[in-house]
C-alpha positions in Angstrom: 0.0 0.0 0.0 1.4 3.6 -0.9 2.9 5.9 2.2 -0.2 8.3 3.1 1.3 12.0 2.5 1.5 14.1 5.0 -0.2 17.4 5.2 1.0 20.5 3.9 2.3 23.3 6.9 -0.6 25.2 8.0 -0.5 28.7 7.7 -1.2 30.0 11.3 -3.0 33.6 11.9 -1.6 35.3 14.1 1.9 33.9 14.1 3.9 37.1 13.7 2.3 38.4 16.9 1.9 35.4 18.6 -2.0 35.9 19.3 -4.2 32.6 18.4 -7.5 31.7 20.0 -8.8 28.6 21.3 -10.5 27.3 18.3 -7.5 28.2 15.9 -5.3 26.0 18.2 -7.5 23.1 18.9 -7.9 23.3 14.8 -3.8 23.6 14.3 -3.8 20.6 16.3 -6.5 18.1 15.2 -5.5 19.6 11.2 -2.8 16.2 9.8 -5.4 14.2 11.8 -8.4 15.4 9.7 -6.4 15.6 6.5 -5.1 11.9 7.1 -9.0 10.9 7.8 -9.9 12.8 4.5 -7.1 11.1 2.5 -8.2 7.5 3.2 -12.1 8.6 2.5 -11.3 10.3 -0.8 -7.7 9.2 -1.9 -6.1 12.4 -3.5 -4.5 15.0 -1.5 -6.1 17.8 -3.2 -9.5 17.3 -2.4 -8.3 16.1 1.2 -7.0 19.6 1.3 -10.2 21.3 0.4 -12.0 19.3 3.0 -10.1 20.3 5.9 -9.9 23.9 4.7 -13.8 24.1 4.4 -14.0 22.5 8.3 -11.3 24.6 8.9 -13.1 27.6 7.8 -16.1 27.0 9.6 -18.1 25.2 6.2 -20.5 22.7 6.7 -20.2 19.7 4.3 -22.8 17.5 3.5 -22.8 13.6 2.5 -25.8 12.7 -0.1 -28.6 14.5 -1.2 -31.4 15.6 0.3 
């Protein structure tokens, strides 16, 4: 089976002045987690990507229609 990549750095606001909230740290933290969940459920790094941007950013994401 292929090596899993790993998720890209995350860009972290606030890091010049050192100022991060709660959430934005809890996300930091749990981010090559979610990306590593994404990558088995969808298999290309890209669209894991654009799933855990889209949690990241607060975007709901829905499974099926209806």
């Amino acid at each position: 089976m292929a090596e899993e990549p790993q998720a890209p750095p995350s860009t972290r606001l606030g890091e010049e002045t050192g100022e991060h909230d709660d959430g934005l740290s809890a996300f930091v933290g749990v981010r090559p987690r979610l990306f590593g969940i994404a990558y088995r459920m969808l298999g290309s790094a890209a669209e894991s990507e654009d799933v855990v941007q889209a949690f990241g950013c607060g975007g709901s994401l829905r499974i099926g229609s209806g």
